[in-house]
N, C-alpha and C positions, 0 to 999 in steps of 0.2 A: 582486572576491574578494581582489587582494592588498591592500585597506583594513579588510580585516575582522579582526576581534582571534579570536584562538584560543585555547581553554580546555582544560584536562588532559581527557580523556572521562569518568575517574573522578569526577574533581569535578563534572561536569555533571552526569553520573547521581544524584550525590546531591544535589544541589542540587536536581534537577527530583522524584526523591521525596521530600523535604523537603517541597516545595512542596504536591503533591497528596496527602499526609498531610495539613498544615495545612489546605489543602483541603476533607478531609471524606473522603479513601478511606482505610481500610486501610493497613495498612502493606503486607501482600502483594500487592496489586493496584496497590497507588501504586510499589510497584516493579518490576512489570511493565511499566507505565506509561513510568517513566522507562526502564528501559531498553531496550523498542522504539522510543522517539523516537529518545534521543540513539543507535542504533544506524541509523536512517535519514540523521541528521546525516554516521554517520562514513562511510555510502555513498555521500554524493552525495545525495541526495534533499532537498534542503531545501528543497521547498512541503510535504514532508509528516513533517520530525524536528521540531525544538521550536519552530516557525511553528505547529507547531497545539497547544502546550501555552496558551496563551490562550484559544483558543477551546473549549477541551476545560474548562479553571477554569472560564469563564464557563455552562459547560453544566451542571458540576459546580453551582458556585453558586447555579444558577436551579432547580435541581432535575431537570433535563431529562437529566444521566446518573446512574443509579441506585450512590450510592455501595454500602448494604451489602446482603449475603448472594449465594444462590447463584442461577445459571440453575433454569431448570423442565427435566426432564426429560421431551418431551412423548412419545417417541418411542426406544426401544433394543432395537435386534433385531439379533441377532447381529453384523455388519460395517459399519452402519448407525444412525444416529440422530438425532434431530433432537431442538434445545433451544431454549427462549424465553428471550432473552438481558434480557430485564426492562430494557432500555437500560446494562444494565451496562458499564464502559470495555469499547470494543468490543477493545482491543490487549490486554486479560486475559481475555476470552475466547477470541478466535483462537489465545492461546498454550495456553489448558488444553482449545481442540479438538483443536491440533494433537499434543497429549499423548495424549486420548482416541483418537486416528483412528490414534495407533501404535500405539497396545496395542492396538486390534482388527487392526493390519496383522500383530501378531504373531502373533496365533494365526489368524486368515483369508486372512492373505497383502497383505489391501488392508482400511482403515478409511475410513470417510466420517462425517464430521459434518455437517449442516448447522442455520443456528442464525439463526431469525427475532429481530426487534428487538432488537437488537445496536447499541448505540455504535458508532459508526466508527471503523474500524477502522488507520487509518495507512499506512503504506507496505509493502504484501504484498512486496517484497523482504526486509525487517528478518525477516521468519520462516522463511529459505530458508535459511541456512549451516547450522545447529547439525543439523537432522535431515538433510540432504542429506550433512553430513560425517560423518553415522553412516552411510554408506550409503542411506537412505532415498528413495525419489520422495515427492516435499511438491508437491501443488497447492493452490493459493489461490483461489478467485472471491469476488467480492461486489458486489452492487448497490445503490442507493441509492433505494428505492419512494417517498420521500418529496421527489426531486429529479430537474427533467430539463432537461438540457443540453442532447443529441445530438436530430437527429434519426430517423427511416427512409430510407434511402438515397434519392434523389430528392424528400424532401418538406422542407416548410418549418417544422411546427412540432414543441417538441421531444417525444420521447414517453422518452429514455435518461436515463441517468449515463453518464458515460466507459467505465462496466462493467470494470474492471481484472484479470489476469488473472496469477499468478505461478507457474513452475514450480523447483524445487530438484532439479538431476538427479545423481548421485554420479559421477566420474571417479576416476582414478586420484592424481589431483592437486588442484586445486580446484574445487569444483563448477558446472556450468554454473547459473547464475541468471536466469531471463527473468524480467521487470516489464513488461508491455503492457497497453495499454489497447483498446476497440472502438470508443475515436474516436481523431482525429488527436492531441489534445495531451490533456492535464488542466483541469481548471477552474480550479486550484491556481498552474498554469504562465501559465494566461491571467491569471489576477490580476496573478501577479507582476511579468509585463511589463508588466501596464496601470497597477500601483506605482511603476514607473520610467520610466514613458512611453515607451517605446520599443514598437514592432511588432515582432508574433511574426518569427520566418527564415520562414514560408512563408503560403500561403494557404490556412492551418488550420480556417478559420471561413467561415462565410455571413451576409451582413448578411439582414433580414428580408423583403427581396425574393427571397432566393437568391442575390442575388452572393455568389464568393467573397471573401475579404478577410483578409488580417493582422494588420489592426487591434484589437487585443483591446476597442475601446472597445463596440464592436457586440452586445458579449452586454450591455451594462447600457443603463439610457434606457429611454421609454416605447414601443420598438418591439424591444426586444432580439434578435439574429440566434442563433444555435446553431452549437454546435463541429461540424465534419463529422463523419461515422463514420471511421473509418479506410479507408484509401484514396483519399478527399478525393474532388471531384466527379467523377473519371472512374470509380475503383473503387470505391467508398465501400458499394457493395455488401457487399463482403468484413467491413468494419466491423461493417456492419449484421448479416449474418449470423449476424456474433461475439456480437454484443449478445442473439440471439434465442438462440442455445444458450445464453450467460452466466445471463439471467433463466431460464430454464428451473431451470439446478442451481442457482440461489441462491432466488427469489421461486416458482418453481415448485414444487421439493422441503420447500421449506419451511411453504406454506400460507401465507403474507402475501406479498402484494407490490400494485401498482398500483392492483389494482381494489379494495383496500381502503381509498383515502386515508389514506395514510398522512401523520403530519405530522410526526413527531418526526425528525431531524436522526438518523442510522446507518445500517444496512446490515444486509441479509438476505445470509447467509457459506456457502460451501462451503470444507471442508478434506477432502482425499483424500490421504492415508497410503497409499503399496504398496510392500512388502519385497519385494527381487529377490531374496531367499534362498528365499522359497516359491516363485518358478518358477524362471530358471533358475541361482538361484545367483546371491550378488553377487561372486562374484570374475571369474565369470562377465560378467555388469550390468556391472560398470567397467572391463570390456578392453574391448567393443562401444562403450560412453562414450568412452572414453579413443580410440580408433582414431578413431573420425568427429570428434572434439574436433582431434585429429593434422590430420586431413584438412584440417579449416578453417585452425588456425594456419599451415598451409604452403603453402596455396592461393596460386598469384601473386596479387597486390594490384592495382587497378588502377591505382593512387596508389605508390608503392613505399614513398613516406612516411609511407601510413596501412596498413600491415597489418589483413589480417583480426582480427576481436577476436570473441572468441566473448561473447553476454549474461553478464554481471556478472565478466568480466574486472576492466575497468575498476574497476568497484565496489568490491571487492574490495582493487586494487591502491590508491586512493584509502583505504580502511579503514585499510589498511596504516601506511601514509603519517600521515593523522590520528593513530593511537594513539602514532604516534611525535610529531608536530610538534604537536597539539592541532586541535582542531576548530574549524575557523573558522564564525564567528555573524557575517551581517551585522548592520548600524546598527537594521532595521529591524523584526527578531526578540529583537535586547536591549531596544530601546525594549517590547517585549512584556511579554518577561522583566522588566525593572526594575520595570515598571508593576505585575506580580504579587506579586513580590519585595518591593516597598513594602510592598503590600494583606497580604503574609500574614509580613512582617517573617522572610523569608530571604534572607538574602544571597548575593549573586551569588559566586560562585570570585572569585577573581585570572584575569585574565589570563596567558598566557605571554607574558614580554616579552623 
C-alpha cells in the first residue's frame, strides 16, 4: 500500500467517466459508473472500485453490458416492484432503485425494488452513506445466477455466489455501514491473493476433497475447491442459511435465478428503502442508533489496542483520509487503467506527488 501512487478522487471520477463515455455509455450512466467505483476506492474496497472498471469496458465492448435506454418495468404496485435490468451497468441501476424504493418509502413508510438481469453491481457499501445520512434504512442483496463459488454447508460442490448483503442504518453521527457476504471471503479477495501469491489469513476455502485450505490456488485448475459459506467448516451452516434467505429476495422475488441457466455475467438485486418517520419517528430511530452505537464504542476491548469499531467506521474514516491525501491505485489496477486509457485515448490524472 505505501508503493502505491495516489490520485485527487475528483480527477479519477472524471477520468473513469471519460473512459466509459468513450466506451459507448451515456454520459448519465457513465457517471454513475464512475462515481460508485472510485467511491468504493475511497472506502477501502479495492477488489471491487476501479479493479473492475476493465472488466466492466471489456463487457461493455463485447456487447454483454447493455450500454443504451431504460430497464422494463415488469412489475409496480404500490411499495413494491420489480424491473428487467436488460444487463444495463448494474451500479446505474441499483442507484435509480435505490431512488425508486425511497420515493415509495415516502409515501408507504418502506419501498422495495427488485431487479432481474442486472450488470453487476459493485461494492453495496458505495450505496449506504448518502441515503443512510438522510436518515433512511438502505438494504442491498444481490446474487449472481450465472456463477457459483460457495457451496451448501457440508457439501462439496458449489451451488452459491458469496451472496453479499449491505445495510446503511442512520445514527446520530455517522452511519452504521455493514458489507457481508454468506461466505467466508469474496472471489475478488481470493483472486487478489492468488495475484500476489501469497495465502488467504485463514482456512476460507476447501480443496475438492473438502479439506479446508488458505490456499487461494484451489478454486482454479481441473479439480477447483469452493469458498466456504460463512462460518467455515464448523459453522458454515449459518452462511448457508444466509445464502437461502439472500436467493430467496434477489432470484426468487425476482422470477430469474438458477434454474433458468443463466449465462451472462450480473446480478438479480434487492433494494429495501424504510423511513423511520412513518413509524417511530427519526429523531426517534437515531437516539435507539445512536445509544447501542454508544454501547459498542465503549464496550471494554479485549485487545485495549484494538477497540470495538462498529461496520463502516473504519470505511468511512479511510474516506476521510483519501479525499484529503488522494486515492491510492495499486501497480496492478493502473496497469488496467493504462491499458483502457491507451485503447480509448484518455488520459490518466497526474499523480499526487
Amino acid at each position: 500500500m505505501s508503493d502505491d501512487l495516489r490520485f485527487p478522487a475528483p480527477a479519477l471520477t472524471d477520468f473513469t467517466r471519460a473512459l466509459f463515455q468513450t466506451g459507448g455509455l451515456p454520459a448519465d450512466k457513465a457517471g454513475v459508473v464512475a462515481e460508485v467505483l472510485v467511491e468504493a476506492d475511497l472506502l477501502g474496497h479495492v477488489t471491487h472500485g476501479l479493479n473492475l472498471a476493465g472488466p466492466y469496458l471489456k463487457e461493455l465492448d463485447g456487447g454483454k453490458m447493455t450500454a443504451e435506454g431504460e430497464h422494463e418495468v415488469v412489475r409496480d404496485k404500490a411499495a413494491v416492484a420489480v424491473w428487467d435490468g436488460r444487463y444495463l451497468p448494474g451500479l446505474w441501476l441499483t442507484r435509480q432503485a435505490v431512488e425508486d424504493a425511497t420515493n415509495k418509502a415516502n409515501t408507504f413508510g418502506t419501498g422495495t425494488v427488485v431487479i432481474r438481469r442486472s450488470h453487476h453491481i459493485g461494492c453495496l457499501a458505495s450505496y449506504l452513506e448518502a441515503p443512510a445520512r438522510d436518515g433512511l434504512v438502505v438494504e442491498i442483496t444481490c446474487t449472481d445466477p450465472s456463477v457459483v463459488a460457495v457451496p451448501a454447508h457440508g457439501g462439496l460442490n458449489p451451488i452459491f455466489t458469496p451472496d453479499p448483503i449491505a445495510v446503511g442504518i442512520p445514527t446520530e453521527g455517522d452511519p452504521i455501514m455493514i458489507d457481508l457476504s454468506a461466505s467466508t471471503t469474496s472471489m475478488g479477495t481470493a483472486a487478489l491473493y492468488r495475484g500476489r501469491g501469497e495465502m488467504l489469513p485463514g482456512q476460507w476455502l476447501q480443496d475438492s476433497d473438502g479439506n479446508p485450505s488458505n490456499d487461494p490456488n484451489v478454486l482454479v485448475g481441473d479439480a477447483p475447491g469452493t469458498i466456504l459459506p460463512a462460518g467455515g467448516m464448523d459453522h458454515g451452516y449459518k452462511g448457508f442459511s444466509q445464502a437461502l434467505i439472500l436467493e430467496t429476495f434477489t432470484q426468487g422475488l425476482s422470477g430469474l435465478g438458477r434454474i433458468d441457466k443463466v449465462e451472462n455475467w450480473g446480478a438479480a438485486v434487492q433494494v429495501r428503502v424504510t423511513d423511520p418517520e412513518c413509524f417511530c419517528g427519526a429523531d426517534s430511530f437515531r437516539h435507539q442508533a445512536e445509544y447501542i452505537s454508544e454501547l459498542c464504542r465503549t464496550s471494554t476491548p479485549r485487545d485495549p489496542a484494538n477497540p470495538v469499531r462498529l461496520p463502516g467506521q473504519s470505511a468511512l474514516n479511510r474516506k476521510r483520509q483519501h479525499l484529503d491525501d488522494g486515492v491510492p491505485l495499486s501497480e496492478g489496477i493502473l496497469e488496467q487503467l493504462r491499458e483502457w486509457s491507451g485503447k480509448h485515448d484518455v488520459p490518466l490524472p497526474n499523480p499526487i506527488s
